[in-house]
N, C-alpha and C positions, 0 to 999 in steps of 0.2 A: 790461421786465425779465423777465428768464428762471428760474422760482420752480419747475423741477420738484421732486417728494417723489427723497428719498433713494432711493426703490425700485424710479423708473421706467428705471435703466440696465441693460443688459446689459454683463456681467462684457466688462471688455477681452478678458484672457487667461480663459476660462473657466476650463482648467486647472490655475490657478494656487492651489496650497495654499499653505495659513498655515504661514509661517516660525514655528519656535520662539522665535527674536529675529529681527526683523528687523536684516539684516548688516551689519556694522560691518569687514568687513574683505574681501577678496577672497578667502582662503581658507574664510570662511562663504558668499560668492554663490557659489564654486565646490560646496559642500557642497550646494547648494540645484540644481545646474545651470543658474545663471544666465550670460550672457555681459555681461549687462547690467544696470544700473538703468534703471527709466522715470523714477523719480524720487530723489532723494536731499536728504534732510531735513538741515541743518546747527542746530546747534543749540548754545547756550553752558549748556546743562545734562547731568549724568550724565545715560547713557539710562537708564532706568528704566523697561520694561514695562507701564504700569499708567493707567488712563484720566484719571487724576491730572494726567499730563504730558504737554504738549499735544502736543511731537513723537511719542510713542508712541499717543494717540488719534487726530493726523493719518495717521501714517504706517498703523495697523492700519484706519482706513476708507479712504482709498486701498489698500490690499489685498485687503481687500476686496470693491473694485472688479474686482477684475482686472491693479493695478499692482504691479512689482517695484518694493518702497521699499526704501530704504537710507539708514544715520545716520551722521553724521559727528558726531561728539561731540566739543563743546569742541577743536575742533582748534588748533592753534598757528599763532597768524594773522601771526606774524612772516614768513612766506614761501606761495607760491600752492603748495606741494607736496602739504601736508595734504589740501590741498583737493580732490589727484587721487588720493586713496587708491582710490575706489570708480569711477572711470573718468568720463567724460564720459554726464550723464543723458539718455534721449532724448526726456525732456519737459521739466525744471526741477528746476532748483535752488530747495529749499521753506527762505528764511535764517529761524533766529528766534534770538531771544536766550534764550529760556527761559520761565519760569513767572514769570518778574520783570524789569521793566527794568532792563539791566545796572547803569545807573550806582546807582540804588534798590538792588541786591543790593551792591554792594561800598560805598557810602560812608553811615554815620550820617546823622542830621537836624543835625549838626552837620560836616557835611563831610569828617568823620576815616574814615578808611579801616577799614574790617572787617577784622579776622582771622580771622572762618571765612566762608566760603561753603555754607550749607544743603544745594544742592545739587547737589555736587560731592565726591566717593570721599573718604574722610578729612576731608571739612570742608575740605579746601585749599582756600585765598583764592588770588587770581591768577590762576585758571584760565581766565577768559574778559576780553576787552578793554573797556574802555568803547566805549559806544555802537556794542555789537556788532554789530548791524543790519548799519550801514553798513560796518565793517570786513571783515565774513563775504564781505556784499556784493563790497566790491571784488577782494579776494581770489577768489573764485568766480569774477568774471568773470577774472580774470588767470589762472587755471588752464583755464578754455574760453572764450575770449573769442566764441562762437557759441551758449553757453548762455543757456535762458531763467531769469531771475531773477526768484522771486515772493518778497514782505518777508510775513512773518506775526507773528505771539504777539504779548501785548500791548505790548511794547516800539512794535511796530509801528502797534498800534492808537493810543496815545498822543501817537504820533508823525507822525497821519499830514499835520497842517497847520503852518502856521508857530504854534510854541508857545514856549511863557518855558520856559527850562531854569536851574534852581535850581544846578546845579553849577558853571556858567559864567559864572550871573548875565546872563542875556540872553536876546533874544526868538531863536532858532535855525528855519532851515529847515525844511519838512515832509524827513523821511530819504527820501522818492523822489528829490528832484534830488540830494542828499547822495550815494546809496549807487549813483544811477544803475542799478535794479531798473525791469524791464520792468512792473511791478506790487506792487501791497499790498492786501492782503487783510485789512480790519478787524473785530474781533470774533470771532465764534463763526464756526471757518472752514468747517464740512462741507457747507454747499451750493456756496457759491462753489467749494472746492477739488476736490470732486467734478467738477462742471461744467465747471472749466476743465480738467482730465488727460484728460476727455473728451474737448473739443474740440481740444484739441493733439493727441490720438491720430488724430482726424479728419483733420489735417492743416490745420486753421485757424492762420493766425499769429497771433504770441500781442498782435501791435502792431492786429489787429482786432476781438480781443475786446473789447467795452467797455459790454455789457449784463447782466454778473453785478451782481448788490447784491452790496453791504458790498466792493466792486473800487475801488481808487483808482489812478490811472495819471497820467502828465505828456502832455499834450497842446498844441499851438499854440497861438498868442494867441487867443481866439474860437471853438475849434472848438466846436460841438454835435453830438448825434448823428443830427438830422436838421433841415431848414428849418422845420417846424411847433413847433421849440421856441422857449419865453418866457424871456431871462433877467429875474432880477426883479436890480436893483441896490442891495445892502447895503453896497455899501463905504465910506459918508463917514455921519458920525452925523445928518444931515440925508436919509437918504433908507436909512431902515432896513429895509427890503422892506414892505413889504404884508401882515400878517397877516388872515385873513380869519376872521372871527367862526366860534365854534361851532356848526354846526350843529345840528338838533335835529334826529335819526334820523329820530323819530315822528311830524314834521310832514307831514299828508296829503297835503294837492294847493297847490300854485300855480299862479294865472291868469299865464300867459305871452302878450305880446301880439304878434301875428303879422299880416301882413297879405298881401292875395294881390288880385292884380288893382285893387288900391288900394283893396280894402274890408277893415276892421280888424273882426279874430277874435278871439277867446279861444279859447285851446288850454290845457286842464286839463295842468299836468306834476305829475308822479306822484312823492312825495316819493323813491321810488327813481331816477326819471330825473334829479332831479337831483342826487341825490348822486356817482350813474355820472358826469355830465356836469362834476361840479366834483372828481371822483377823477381823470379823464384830462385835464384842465387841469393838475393839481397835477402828476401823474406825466409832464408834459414841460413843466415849468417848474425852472430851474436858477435859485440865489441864490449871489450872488456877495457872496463874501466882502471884506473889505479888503484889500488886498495886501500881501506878505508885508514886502515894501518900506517900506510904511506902517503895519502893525502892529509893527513893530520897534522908533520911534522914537516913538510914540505911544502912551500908555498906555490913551487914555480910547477910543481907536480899538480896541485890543485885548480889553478887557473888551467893549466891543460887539460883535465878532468873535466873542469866547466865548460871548454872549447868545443871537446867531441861530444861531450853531455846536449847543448844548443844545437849541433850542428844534424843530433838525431833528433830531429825536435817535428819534421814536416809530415803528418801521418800517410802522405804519397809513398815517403820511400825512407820513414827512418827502420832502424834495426833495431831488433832487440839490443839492452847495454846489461851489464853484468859487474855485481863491485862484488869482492872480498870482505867479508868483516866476518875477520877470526877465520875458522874453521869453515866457517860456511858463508853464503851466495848471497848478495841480492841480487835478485833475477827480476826485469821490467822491460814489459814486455813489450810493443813499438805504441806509440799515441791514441788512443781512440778514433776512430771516422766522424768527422760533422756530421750531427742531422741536418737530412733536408729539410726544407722549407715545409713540408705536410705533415715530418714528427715533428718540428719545433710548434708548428701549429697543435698538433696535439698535445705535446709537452704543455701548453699555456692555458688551452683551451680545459683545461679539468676543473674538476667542480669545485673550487679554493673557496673557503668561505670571506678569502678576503679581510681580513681582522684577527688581530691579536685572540686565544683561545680565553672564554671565559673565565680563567681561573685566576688571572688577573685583576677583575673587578674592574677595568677602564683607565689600568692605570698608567701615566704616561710611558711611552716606549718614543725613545727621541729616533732610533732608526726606521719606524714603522710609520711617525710622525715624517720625517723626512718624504718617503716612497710614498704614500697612500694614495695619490693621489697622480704617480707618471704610470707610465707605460714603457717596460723594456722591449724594444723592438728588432734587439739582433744579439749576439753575444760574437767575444774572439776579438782581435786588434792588430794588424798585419805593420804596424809600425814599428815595432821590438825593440823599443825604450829599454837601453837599458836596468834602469831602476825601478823597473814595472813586472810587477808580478803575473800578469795576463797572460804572457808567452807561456808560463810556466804550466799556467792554467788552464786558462781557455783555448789557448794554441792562437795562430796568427792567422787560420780560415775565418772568413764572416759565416756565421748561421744565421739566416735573413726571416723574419716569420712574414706571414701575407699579407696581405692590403685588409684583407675581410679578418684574418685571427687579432690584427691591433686595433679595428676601428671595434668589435665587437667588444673586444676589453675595457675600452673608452664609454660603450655603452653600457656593459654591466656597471662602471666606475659610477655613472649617474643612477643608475638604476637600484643599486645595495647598497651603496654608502649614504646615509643622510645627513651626515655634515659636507657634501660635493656642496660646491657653489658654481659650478661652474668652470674654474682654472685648472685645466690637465697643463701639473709641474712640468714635465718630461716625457717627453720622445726621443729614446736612446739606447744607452747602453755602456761599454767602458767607451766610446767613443759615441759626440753626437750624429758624426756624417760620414760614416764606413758600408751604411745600410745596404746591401747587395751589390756594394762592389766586391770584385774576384778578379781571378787571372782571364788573360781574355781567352785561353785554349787549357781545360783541364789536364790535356796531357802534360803540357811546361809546367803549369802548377805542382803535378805529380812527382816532376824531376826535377824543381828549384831545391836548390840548400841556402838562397839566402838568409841572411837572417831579418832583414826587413827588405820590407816590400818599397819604403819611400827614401830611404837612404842608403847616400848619400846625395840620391835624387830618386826621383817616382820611378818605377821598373814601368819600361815600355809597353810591357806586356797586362799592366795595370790597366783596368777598366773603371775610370773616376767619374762616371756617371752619374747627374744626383740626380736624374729625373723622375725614376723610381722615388726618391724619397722626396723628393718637391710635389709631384703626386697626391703621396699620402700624406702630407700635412694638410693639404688643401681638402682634401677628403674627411681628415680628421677635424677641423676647424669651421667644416661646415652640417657638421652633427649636429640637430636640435638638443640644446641643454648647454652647449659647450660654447661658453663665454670668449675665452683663452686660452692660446698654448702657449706655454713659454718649454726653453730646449734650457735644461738644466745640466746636463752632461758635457763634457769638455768639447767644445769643436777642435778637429784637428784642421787646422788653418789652412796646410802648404793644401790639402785636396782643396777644403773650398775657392781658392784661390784659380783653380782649373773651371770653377762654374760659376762665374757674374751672377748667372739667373737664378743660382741657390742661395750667395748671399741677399741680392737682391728680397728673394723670399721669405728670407730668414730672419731680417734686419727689419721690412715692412712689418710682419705679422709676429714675429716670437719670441720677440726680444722684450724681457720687463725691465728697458733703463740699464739693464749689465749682461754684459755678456763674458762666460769663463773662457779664454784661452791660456795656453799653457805653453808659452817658448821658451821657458826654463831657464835661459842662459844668454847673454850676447856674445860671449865669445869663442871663439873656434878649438879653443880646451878642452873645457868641457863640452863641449856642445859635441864633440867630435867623441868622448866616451860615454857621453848618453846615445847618442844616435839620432839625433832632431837635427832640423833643418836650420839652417846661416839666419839670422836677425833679420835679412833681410824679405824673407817670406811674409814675416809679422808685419813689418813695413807696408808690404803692397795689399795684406790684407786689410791694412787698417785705413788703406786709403779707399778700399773698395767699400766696407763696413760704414765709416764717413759718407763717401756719400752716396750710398743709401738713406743712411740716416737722417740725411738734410733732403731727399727728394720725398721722404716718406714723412718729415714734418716732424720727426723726432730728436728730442735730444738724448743721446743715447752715449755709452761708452762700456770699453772694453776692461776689464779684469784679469790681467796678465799674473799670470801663478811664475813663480822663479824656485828654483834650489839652493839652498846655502848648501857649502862645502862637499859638493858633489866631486870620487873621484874624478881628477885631471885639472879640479881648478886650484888655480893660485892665488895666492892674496893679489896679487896684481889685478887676474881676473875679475874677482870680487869689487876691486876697487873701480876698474873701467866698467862694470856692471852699474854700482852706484852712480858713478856719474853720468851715465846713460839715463838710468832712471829719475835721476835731476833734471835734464836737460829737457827730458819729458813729462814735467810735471808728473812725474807717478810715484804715488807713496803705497807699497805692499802693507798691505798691513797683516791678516795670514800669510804665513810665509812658512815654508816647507825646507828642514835640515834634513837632509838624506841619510834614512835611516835603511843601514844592509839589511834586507832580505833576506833569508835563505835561499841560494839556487841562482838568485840572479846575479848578469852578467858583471852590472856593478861590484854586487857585494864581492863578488871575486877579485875584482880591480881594487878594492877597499882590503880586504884581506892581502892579499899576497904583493902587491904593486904591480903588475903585470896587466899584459892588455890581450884577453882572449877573443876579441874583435878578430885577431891574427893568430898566426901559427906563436905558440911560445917557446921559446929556451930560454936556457938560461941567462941569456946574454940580450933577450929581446927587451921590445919597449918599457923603459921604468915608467910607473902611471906618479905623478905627485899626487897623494893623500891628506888631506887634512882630516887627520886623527886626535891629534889633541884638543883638549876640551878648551882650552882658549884659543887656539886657532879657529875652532868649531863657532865657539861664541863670538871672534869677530866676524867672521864670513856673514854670520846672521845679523850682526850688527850693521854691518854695511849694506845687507838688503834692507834692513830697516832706518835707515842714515836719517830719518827726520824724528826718530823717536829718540829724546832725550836722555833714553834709559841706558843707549850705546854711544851717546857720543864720548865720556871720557875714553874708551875702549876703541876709538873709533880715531881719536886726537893723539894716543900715544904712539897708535901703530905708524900714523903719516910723519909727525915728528921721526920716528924713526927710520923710515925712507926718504926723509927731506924734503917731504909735500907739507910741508906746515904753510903752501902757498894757498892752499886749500882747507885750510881753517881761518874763520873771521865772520864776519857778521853781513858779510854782502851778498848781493843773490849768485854771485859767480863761486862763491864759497860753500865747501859739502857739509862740513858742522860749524856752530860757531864756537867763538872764544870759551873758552872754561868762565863759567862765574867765579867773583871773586871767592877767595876763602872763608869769609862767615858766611857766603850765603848756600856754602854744599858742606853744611853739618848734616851727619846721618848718611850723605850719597856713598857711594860704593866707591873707593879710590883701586883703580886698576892694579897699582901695586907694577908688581915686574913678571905678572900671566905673562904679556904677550911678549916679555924678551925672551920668553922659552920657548914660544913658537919660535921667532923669530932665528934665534940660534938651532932651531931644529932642522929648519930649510935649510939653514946656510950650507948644513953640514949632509945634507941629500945632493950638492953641488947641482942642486935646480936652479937652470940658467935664468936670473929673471927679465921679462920683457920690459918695454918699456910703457908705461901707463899713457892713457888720452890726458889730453889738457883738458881743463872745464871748459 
């Protein structure tokens, strides 16, 4: 695999300056003296300037490089026209769907269609297709049927194997045979996509490339990339590949027995000889998946496919994986490498004009509105949440940018924007306090397969240092111009809870009145198929968070995000959740039903009932699902138990368990009494929804537990 640094290219076109937007139209490539695109980025999101968005961070480091990029923005894929606005590229067509899988940006956890689109000019919904990938896809090719077509953004990443899609209710194709794209590109793209503009400049065809990481392509039945490769075979629950023990770095010599002239030697090998020697085993050994064919119609086949799918997920030592659809391959090839810390710097560091492209006219963009005005200061999330699309994507390495590439961001922030006042939203990322922690010896990092780094406690070997990031806030906060920070990105608690002197820091200075965290759950059901830490983390965080609060003179409080009907909970769950959140005075008011992903570990536990947390058969752990839409609608009910709109839904289900001790009008009571009868003319009468749940558990023979008292 071909792993050069970011900074070992020369500039295609040397003389190529940075566009003030990269061009959206022909009369801006003319403005530039271009005759051509090398490459042209399609994309189902407003362009938006800013590192934020991943066609404007693709397209300004392919510029970078040396390449004329060009965007095609949400174009109207009812016809191939759109699609020739900026002429025929003379490298590739770069498709994505955006900063969200389409179908995830337009339809609820309930199926129902959105009326705004985040991000897109006014908030207008409709602007981009479902399962835009492969629409962009076809279209591109029907505007130059001689163009190369690379799939990217996470749409793509999610998408890149046969996966369960929740809209359709079924197990759907990897989007390469779908979109028919010469390539896909998963994850963090900027080595791969650098690497390949290169080689197609070279004059390589793009059906030869097939040693980029994080590269997935359609290849013939069988093909490998050379005769010295192993496949190892995963495809039937009876022969689940071969995992090979941990090694231990630090183990010194092994007697290796060798023989020569028919008299038997000892030859000492060198705990480094043999890790080289079982690193180039692993790096041409391919694991073949189940076939797209056969995870389709099998469930307990699929969650196993997800199992060895996650478990190659660590870019130290995953393997190539290999599925079957039809006649021919999907071939993907092992993870991408984190940039370091001096390409993340340069990744950020390019010349973003920071603002929506002028062809908008100023007109609201509620996601651009959002960001304008934080600072992403790391990407990757080593917690591997089941129901979290991160792992998928960014991988579970931290990529950390420097002390000087974010204060300097902070300072262009006041410096080009003139509506700054002062307040930088965020210092972050998918998580607010991951910032340069890693493993503490990159060799164990190289040969970990777990799949989180803090569960079902912190890994030893975990380095939860926050002094690096206590640091840079203090640095950042004492910039002339810079009023306030406030940290708008989720804290993950159980770390801060390792550092007094970060909440300490965090609670004095950057907190505005609320802070987001996210324990998702109180009980050890669910909690235990998400992969988050016991309630009682939240607990000791909240007494540290406290007081802080009271020695820093503020009145302050926390923001606790929860999941409705996440697989492994039960109504019971549900219900000891609500009255938790009684007992604590906490009313959610956003509140999150867990909607399946593609690819994640959840939506696997959600499809098939199975738990690929562990080895699967047939006969392994049933997961309890709440699938039906009334089960769904009480579970959310119950996290919302002071909103009136759930209490009859809320009052049938306890009657039906014999908790009608906990309906009434006292503070020890979860809803009160039904109004009388004239006075809920018009309200919504339950009806008999919930005795179909009701009867659906009964008949999964899920044992039920026994509920908390109030």
């Amino acid at each position: 695999m071909q792993v050069p640094s970011l900074f070992s290219y020369s500039p295609y076109r040397p003389d190529l300056k940075p566009a003030p937007f990269l061009p959206m139209s022909r009369a801006e490539m003319g403005r530039l003296g271009w005759d051509c695109c090398d490459v042209i980025l399609v994309t189902g999101d407003a362009y938006i300037d800013h590192p934020s968005f991943g066609m404007a961070l693709i397209g300004r480091v392919l510029e970078a490089q040396g390449f004329r990029v060009g965007i095609i923005s949400q174009p109207d894929w009812h016809s191939a026209e759109p699609f020739r606005v900026l002429g025929k590229p003379a490298l590739f067509f770069g498709i994505t769907a955006g900063n969200m899988d389409s179908l995830i940006n337009r339809y609820t956890a309930e199926r129902k269609i959105r009326s705004e689109d985040a991000y897109t000019a006014g908030a207008e919904a409709g602007k981009r297709p479902d399962r835009a990938l492969t629409v962009y896809a076809q279209r591109a090719r029907e505007a130059y049927p001689g163009a190369n077509i690379v799939l990217g953004s996470i749409e793509a990443s999610l998408r890149r194997i046969a996966h369960y899609d929740y809209w359709s209710d079924k197990v759907r194709r990897s989007v390469l045979p779908d979109s028919k794209a010469d390539m896909l590109i998963f994850g963090n793209a900027e080595r791969a996509i650098i690497a390949l503009a290169h080689r197609l400049a070279r004059g390589e065809a793009i059906a030869t490339i097939r040693d980029l990481r994080g590269a997935a392509f359609m290849v013939k039945h069988g093909w490998k990339p050379g005769e010295d490769w192993i496949e190892q075979d995963s495809s039937t629950l009876d022969r689940p590949g071969r995992i090979d023990p941990q090694r231990d770095p630090y183990a010194a010599t092994t007697p290796e027995q060798t023989s020569g002239d028919g008299v038997q030697a000892v030859r000492i090998v060198s705990a480094a000889e043999r890790i080289a020697q079982h690193r180039a085993q692993r790096a041409k050994t391919v694991i073949r998946l189940p076939a797209y064919e056969a995870v389709k119609d099998d469930a307990v086949l699929y969650a196993h496919a997800s199992r060895v799918f996650h478990l190659e997920s660590n870019p130290g030592n995953a393997r190539a994986l290999v599925q079957a659809h039809g006649e021919r391959d999907v071939w993907l090839n092992p993870p991408p490498l984190p940039l370091s810390t001096q390409e993340m710097d340069w990744v950020f560091d390019l010349p973003y004009a920071r603002a929506p492209h002028p062809a908008y006219g100023g007109a609201h963009i509620p996601a651009w509105e959002m960001i304008r005005f934080s600072v992403n200061i790391m990407r990757g999330c080593f917690g591997g949440c089941t129901f979290c699309s991160i792992t998928e994507h960014e991988g579970r390495i931290i990529q950390s940018r420097s002390h000087e590439s974010v204060l300097k961001e902070i300072e262009d922030i006041r410096d080009r924007i003139p509506e700054f006042r002062g307040h930088i939203t965020d210092l972050g990322g998918p998580t607010a306090n991951m910032y340069r922690m890693a493993c503490k010896d990159p060799k164990i990092e190289a040969a970990c397969r777990r799949l989180s780094c803090v569960y079902p406690d912190i890994c030893v070997n975990m380095n939860t240092d926050h002094s690096s990031l206590i640091a840079l806030y203090r640095k950042a906060r004492a910039i002339p111009g810079v009023k306030k920070i406030t940290i708008g990105s989720g804290l993950r608690y159980d770390l801060a809870v390792r550092s007094p002197e970060y909440v300490q820091e965090l609670v004095s200075h950057h907190v505005s009145g609320l802070l987001k965290i996210a324990p998702e759950h109180t009980e050890e059901g669910p909690l235990s198929k998400m992969m988050k830490p016991g309630i009682g983390a939240y607990d000791r965080f909240k007494r540290l968070f406290d007081k802080a609060s009271r020695e820093a003179g503020k009145k302050q409080h926390l923001v606790p995000y929860f999941i409705a009907a996440h697989p492994g909970t039960s109504d019971e769950d549900m219900l000891n959740l609500a009255l938790w959140l009684k007992v604590n005075h906490i009313r959610p008011d956003q509140v999150q039903t867990f909607t399946p992903t593609p690819l994640a570990m959840a939506t696997a536990m959600y499809h098939t009932r199975k738990n690929p947390l562990h080895k699967v058969t047939s006969d392994s752990e049933a997961v309890e699902v709440p699938r039906s839409g009334a089960q769904r609608k009480l579970h959310k009910a119950l996290l919302r138990y002071h909103d009136p709109a759930g209490h009859d839904l809320i009052r049938e289900y306890l009657h039906s368990i014999g908790r009608d001790d906990l309906i009434g009008n006292g503070p020890h009571h979860l809803v009160p009494r039904a109004a009388p009868a004239r006075l809920q003319r018009g309200r919504h009468a339950p009806g008999n929804d919930y005795a179909h749940a009701i009867a659906s558990n009964k008949k999964s023979g899920t044992p039920r537990k026994k509920t908390r008292g109030s």
